[in-house]
C-alpha positions in Angstrom: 119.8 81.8 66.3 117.0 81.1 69.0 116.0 84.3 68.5 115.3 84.4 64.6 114.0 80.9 65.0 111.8 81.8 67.5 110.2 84.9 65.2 109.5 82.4 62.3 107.7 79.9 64.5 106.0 83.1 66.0 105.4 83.9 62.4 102.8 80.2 62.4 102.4 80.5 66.2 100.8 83.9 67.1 100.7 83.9 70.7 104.3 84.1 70.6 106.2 87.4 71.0 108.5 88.5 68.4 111.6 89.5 69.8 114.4 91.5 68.7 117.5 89.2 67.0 120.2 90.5 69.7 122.1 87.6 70.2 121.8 88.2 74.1 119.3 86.3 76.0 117.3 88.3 78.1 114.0 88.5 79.5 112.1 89.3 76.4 113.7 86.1 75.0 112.9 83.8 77.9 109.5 85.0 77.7 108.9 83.8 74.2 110.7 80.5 75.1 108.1 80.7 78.2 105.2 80.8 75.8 106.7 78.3 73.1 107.0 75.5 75.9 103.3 76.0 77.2 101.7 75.8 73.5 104.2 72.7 73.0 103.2 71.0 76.4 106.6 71.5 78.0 107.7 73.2 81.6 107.4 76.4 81.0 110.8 77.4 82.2 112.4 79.8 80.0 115.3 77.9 79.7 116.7 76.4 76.4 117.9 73.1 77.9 118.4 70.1 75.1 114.7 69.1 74.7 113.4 72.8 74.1 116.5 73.2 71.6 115.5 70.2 69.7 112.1 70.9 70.0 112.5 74.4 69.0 115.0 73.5 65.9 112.2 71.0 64.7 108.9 73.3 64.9 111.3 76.0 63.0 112.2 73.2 60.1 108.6 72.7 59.5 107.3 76.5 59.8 109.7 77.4 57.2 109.3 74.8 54.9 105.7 75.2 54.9 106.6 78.8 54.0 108.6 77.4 50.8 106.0 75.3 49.5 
């Protein structure tokens, strides 16, 4: 899910990597997440703790409903 989510805000945020929808988090995935928390003025840690989670689930709400209307 953080994977898909992550390639439709990459979809309004450019400088974010796509990554391929595995299901497994690896490094390719924690880089994205990297890059995510540094345009969003988190720590860039790669880790999807509670506040990147809720961050990412919210950026991905509004991406894709700008992409409805």
């Amino acid at each position: 899910m953080i994977q898909e989510q992550l390639n439709a805000i990459g979809n309004a945020y450019s400088q974010i990597p796509k990554v391929a929808v595995t299901g497994q988090y690896n490094e390719q995935t924690a880089e994205a997440v990297r890059t995510f928390q540094s345009i969003f003025s988190m720590p860039a840690t790669g880790i999807v703790d509670f506040p990147t989670w809720y961050r990412i689930s919210g950026i991905y709400v509004a991406v894709t409903r700008i992409a409805e209307g």
